[in-house]
C-alpha positions as CSV (number, residue, x, y, z in Angstrom):
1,X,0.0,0.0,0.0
2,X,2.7,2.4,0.8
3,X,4.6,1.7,-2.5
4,X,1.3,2.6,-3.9
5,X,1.1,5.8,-2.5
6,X,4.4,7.1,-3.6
7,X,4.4,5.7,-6.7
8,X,0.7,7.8,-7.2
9,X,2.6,11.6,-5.7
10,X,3.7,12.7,-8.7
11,X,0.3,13.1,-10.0
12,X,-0.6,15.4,-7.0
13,X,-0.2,19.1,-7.3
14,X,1.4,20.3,-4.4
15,X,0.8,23.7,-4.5
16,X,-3.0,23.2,-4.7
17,X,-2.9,20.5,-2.1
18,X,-0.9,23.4,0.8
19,X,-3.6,25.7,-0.5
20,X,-6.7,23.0,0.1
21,X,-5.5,22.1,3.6
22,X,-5.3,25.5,4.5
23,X,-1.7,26.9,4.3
24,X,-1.2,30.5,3.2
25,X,1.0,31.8,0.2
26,X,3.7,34.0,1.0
27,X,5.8,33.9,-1.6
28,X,5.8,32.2,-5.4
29,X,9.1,32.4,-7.5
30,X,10.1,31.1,-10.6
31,X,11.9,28.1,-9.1
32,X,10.0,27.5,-5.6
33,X,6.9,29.0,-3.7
34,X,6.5,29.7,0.1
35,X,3.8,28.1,2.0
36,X,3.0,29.4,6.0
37,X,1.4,27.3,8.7
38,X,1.9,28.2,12.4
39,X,4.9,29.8,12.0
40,X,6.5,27.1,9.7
41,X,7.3,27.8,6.7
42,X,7.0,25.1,3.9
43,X,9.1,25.5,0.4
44,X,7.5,23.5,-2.5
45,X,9.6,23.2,-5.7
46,X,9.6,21.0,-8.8
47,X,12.0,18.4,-9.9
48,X,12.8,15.3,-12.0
49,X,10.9,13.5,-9.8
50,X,7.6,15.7,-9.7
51,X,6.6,18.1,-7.1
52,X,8.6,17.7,-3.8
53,X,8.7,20.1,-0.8
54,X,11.2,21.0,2.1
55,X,10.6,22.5,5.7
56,X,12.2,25.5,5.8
57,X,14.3,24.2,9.0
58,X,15.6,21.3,7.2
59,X,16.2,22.0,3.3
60,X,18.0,19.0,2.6
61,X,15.0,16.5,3.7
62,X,12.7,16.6,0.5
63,X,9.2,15.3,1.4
64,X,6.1,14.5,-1.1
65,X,2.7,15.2,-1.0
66,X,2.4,11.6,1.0
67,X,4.4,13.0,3.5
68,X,1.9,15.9,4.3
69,X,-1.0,13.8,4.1
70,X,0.4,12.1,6.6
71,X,1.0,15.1,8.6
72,X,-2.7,16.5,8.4
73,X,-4.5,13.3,8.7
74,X,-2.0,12.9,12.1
75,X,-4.3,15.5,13.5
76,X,-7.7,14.0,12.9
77,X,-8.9,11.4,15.1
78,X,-10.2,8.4,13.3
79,X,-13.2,6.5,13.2
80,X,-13.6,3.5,15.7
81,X,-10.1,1.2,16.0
82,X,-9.1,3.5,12.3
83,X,-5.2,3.6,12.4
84,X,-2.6,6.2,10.7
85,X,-2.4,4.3,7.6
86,X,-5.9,3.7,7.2
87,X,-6.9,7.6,7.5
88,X,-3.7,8.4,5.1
89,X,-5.0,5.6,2.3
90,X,-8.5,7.4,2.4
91,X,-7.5,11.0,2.3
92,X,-5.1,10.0,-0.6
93,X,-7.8,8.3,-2.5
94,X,-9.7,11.4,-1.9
95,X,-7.4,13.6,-3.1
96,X,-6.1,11.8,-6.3
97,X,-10.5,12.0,-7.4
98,X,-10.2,15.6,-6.9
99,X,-9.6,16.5,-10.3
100,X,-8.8,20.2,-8.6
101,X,-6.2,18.1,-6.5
102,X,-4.5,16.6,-9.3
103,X,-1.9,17.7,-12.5
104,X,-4.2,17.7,-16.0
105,X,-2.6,16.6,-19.1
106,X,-2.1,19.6,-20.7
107,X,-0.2,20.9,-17.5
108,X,2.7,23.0,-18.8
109,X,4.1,23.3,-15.1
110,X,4.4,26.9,-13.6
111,X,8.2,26.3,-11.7
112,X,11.6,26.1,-13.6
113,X,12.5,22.6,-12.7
114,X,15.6,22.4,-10.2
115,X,17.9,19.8,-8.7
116,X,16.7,17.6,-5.7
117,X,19.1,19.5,-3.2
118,X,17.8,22.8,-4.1
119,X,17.9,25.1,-1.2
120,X,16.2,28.4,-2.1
121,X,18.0,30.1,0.9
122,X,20.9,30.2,-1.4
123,X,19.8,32.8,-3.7
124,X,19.4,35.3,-1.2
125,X,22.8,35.8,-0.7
126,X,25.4,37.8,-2.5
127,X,29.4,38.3,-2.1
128,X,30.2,40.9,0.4
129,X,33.0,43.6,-0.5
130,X,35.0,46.1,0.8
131,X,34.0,49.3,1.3
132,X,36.1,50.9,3.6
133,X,33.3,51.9,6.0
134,X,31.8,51.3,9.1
135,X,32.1,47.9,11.3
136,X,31.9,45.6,7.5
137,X,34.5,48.1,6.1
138,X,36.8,45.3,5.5
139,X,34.3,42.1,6.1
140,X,35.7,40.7,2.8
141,X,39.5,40.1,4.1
142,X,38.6,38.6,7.4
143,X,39.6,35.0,7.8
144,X,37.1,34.2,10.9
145,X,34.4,35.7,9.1
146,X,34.6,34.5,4.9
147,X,31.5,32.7,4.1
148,X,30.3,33.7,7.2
149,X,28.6,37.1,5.5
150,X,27.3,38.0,2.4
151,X,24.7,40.5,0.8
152,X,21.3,40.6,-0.1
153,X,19.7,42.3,-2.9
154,X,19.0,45.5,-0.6
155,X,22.8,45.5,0.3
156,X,22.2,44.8,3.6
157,X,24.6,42.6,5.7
158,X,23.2,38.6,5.9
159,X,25.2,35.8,8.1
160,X,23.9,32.6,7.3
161,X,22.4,30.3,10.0
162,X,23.1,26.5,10.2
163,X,21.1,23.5,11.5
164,X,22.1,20.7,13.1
165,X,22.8,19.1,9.7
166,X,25.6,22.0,9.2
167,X,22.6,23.2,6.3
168,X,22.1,27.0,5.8
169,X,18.2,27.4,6.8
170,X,18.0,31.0,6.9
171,X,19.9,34.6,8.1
172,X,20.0,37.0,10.5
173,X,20.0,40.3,8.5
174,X,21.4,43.7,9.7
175,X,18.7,46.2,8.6
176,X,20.3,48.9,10.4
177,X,18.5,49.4,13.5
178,X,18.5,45.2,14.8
179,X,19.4,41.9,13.9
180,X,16.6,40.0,13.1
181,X,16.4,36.7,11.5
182,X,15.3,37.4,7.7
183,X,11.9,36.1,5.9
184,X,11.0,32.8,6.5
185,X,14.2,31.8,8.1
186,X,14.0,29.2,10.5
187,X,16.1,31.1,13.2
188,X,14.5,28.9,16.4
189,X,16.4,25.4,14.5
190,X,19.6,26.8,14.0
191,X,22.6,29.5,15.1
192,X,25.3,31.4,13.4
193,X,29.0,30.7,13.7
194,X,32.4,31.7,12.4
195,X,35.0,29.6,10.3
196,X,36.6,27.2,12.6
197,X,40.4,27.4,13.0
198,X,42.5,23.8,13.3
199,X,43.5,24.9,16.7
200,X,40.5,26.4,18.7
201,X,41.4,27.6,21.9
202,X,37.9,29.4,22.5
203,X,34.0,29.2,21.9
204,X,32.4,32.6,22.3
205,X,28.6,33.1,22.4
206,X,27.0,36.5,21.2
207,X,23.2,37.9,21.0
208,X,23.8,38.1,17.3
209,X,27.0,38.2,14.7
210,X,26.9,42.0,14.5
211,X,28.0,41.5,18.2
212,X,30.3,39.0,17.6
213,X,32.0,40.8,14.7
214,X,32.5,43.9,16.9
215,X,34.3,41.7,19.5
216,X,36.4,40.5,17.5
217,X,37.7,43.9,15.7
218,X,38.1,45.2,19.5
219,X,40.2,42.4,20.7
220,X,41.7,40.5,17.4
221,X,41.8,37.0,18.8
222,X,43.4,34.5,16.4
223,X,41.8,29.9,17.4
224,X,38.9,31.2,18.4
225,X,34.9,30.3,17.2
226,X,32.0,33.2,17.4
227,X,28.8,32.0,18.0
228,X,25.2,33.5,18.3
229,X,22.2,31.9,18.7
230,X,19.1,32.2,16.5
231,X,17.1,31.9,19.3
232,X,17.0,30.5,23.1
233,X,16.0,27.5,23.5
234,X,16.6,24.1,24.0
235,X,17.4,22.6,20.3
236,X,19.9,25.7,20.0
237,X,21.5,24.9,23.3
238,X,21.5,21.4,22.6
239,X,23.3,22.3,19.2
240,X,25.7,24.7,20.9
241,X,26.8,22.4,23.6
242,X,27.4,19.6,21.2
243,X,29.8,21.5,19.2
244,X,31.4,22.5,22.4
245,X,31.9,19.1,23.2
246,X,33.1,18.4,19.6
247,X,35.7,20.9,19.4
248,X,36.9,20.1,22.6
249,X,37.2,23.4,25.1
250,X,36.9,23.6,28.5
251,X,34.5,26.4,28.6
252,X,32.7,28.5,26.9
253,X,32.9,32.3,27.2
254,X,29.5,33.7,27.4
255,X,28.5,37.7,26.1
256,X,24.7,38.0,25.8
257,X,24.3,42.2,25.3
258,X,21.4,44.3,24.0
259,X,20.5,47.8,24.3
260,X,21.1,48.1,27.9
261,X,22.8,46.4,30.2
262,X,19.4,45.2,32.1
263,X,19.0,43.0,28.3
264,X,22.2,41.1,28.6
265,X,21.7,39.9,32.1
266,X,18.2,38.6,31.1
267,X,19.6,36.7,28.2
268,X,22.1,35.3,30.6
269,X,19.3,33.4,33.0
270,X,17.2,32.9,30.2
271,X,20.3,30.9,28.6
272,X,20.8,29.1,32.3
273,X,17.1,27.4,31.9
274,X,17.9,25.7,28.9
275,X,21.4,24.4,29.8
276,X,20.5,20.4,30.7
277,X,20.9,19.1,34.3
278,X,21.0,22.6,35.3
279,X,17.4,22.3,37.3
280,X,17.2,25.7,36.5
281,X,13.2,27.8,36.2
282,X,12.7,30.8,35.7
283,X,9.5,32.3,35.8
284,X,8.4,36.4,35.5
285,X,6.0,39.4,36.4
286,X,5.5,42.5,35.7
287,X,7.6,43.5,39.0
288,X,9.8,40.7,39.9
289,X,11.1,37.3,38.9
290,X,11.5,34.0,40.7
291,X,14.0,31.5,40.2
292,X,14.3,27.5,41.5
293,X,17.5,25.8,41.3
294,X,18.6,22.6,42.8
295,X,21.2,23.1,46.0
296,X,23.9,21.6,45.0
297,X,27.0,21.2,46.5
298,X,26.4,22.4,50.0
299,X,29.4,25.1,49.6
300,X,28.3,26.5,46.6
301,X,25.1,27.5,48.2
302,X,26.7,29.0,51.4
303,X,28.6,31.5,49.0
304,X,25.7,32.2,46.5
305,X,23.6,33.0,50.1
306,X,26.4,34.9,51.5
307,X,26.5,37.1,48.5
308,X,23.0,37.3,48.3
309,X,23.3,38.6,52.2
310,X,25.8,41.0,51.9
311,X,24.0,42.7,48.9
312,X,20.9,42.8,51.1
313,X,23.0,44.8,53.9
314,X,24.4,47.3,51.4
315,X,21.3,48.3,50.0
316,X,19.7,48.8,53.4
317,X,22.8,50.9,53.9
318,X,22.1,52.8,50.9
319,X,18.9,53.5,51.6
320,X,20.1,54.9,55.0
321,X,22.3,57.4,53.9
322,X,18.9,59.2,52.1
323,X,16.0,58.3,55.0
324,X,16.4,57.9,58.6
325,X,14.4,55.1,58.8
326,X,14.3,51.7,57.1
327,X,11.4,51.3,55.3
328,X,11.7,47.4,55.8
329,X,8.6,46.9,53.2
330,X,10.3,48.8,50.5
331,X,13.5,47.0,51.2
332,X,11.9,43.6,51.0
333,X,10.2,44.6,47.4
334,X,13.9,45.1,46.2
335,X,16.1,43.0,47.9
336,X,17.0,39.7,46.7
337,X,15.3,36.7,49.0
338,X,16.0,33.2,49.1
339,X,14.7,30.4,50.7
340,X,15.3,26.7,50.5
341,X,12.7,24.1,50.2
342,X,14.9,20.4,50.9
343,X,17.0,20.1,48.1
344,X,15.8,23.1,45.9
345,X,16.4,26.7,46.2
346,X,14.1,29.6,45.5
347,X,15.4,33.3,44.7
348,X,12.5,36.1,44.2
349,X,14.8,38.8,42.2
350,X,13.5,42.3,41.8
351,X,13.5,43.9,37.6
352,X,16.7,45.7,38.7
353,X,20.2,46.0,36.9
354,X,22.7,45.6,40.0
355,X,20.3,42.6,41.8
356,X,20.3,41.0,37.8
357,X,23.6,41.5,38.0
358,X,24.6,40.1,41.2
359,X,22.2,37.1,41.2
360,X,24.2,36.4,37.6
361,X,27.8,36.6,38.7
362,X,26.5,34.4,41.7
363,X,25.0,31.9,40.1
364,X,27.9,31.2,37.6
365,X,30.7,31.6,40.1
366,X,29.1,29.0,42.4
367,X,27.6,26.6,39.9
368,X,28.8,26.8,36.3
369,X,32.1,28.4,36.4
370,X,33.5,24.8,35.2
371,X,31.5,25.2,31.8
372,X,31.1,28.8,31.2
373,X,32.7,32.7,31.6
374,X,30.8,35.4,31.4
375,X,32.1,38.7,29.5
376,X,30.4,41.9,29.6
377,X,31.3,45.8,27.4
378,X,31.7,48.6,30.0
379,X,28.8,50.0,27.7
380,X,25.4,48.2,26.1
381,X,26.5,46.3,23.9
382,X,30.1,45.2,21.7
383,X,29.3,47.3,18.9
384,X,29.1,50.7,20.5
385,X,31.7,49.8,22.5
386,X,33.7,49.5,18.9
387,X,32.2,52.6,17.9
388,X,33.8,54.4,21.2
389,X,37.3,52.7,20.4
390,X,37.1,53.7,17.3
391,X,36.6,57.1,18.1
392,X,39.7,57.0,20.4
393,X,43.1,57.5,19.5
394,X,44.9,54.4,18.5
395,X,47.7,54.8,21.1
396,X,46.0,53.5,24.2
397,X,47.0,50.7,26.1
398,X,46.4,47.8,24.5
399,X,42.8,46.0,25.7
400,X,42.9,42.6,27.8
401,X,40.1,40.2,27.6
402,X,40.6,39.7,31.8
403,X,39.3,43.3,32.4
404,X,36.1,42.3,30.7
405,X,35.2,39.4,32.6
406,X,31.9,39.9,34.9
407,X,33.0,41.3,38.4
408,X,31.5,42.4,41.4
């Protein structure tokens, strides 16, 4: 029955089927056109063997219009003791009598007919050049960073992301005022990353290459892999932490940024939740945030506690030198509290920069400083820190990396 089925695609037309199960059009091209369902995107294209289509995540796995039968019949629920393959025979049946459904005779075809590896992410890009300008001024002659950006049609600046199969599955385009990943690019499946050196001495994590770019024309390091995520999450951190493991590096050295410094920290514990084994949750309000993380070893939580503590006494101390008395209340809504439940720990953290901060140095001091380093700019974020050095004479002292490492 299932040789059947595969053997009867190629009279499907895909197109029309997306369109009769309910996916929008975004986008039709002479070679490909862009279907959107929930956020993912689906690229059908035509080829020796008939139509075929891709999941924008994962160009290189080709699917038929078997395949998403399958996936919308998966949804229905069948009638009686009905299984899978009985609700994909019937809806396949039904289909191939829908003369809508199907490819006439006199079809002519509407795509230009393309090889079974197509990847249509591949014709958005363009070779980048020298312009003498700006932070991409000389992108074209950078060794970490050839292949690693290109054009697009607008001129702006596209680094290509990767999935776990080392495909490109999308960008994350500079448009000027952000990074953002670009069209239908499956940013959530994949992350960004420099050319990799024979010796690697260091993995570096940024918010976004722009970031990473700007690092790396501050402090020129030679063995070293930039990295940025598409997205947090837990198929990005999976991916990240498996090419740690593969490249072989004790650590990695960790520099989420964004507009203010409030942004980076964020990034930071949001990046802690998905790291596995790490226990850690994190969950928010409009005023404060709570966080549960297992104890650990019984000395790591002494010092996170006594840090906590201290920065408790030294804002009450603060507060004193403008009041003469303690408003304990207001104290309590900004102070960092902890309490421990048996083997977990729970930490209610007010929105503010310096308890962020603290609760972020803590945390990786005491329980990840094994696996990861934390850097930080003195401003925002890497590039305007570029943009200041730049500005500067040349004759400074030279920059150390050690000065930028998180610090109470």
């Amino acid at each position: 029955m299932m040789n059947k089925w595969l053997v009867e695609d190629y009279r499907i037309h895909l197109p029309k089927l997306f369109e009769h199960l309910g996916f929008q059009s975004i986008r039709t091209e002479k070679t490909h056109r862009i279907f959107e369902n929930a956020g993912l995107y689906y690229i059908v294209i035509y080829t020796e063997e008939g139509f075929l289509y891709y999941k924008a995540q994962r160009p290189k796995e080709k699917l038929s219009a078997t395949d998403l039968i399958t996936e919308h019949v998966s949804k229905i629920e069948g009638v009686q003791k009905e299984m899978l393959w009985d609700k994909v025979a019937a809806y396949h049946t039904k289909v191939l009598e829908t003369d809508a459904l199907t490819i006439s005779r006199d079809w002519k075809g509407e795509f230009k007919k393309v090889p079974k590896d197509f990847n249509h992410f591949d014709s958005y890009r363009l070779p980048i050049q020298n312009n003498g300008e700006g932070l991409y001024g000389d992108a074209a002659d950078l060794p970490s960073f050839t292949g690693r950006m290109f054009l697009n049609e607008k001129g702006e600046i596209l680094f290509p992301l990767f999935n776990m199969q080392n495909t490109v599955c999308g960008y994350f385009v500079d448009a000027g005022k952000n990074v953002a990943p670009y069209r239908e690019s499956a940013a959530k499946h994949a992350l960004w990353y420099s050319n990799i050196p024979k010796k690697i001495d260091g993995l570096f994590l940024f918010k976004n290459p722009k970031e990473a770019l700007a690092f790396h024309k501050k402090f020129q390091l030679k063995n070293v892999v930039y990295m940025a995520l598409g997205e947090i999450n837990s198929q990005t951190t999976d991916i990240l932490f498996q090419i740690r493991q593969t490249v072989k590096v004790d650590k990695i050295m960790l520099s989420f940024t964004g507009e203010k410094k409030i942004e980076g920290y964020l990034r930071d514990l949001h990046f802690i939740t998905f790291i596995k084994d790490s226990g850690f949750k994190l969950s928010l309000t409009d005023r404060d945030m709570v966080l549960r993380f297992p104890i650990g070893d019984k000395k790591a939580f002494s010092r996170f506690y006594d840090h906590t503590k201290r920065y408790n006494k030294e804002l009450a101390q603060s507060f004193l030198r403008y009041n003469n008395i303690l408003d304990q209340h207001r104290l309590n809504r900004y102070g960092i509290s902890v309490s421990k439940n048996e083997e977990s720990i729970k930490v209610r953290l007010p929105l503010e920069t310096n308890a962020i901060k603290l609760l972020v140095w803590s945390y990786y001091k005491n329980y990840l400083n094994k696996a990861i380093d934390i850097l930080k700019p003195k401003s925002g974020n890497w590039y305007s820190e570029w943009e200041t050095m730049e500005h500067r004479s040349k004759s400074g002292k030279e920059v150390q990396l050690k000065e930028y490492r998180i610090a109470l």
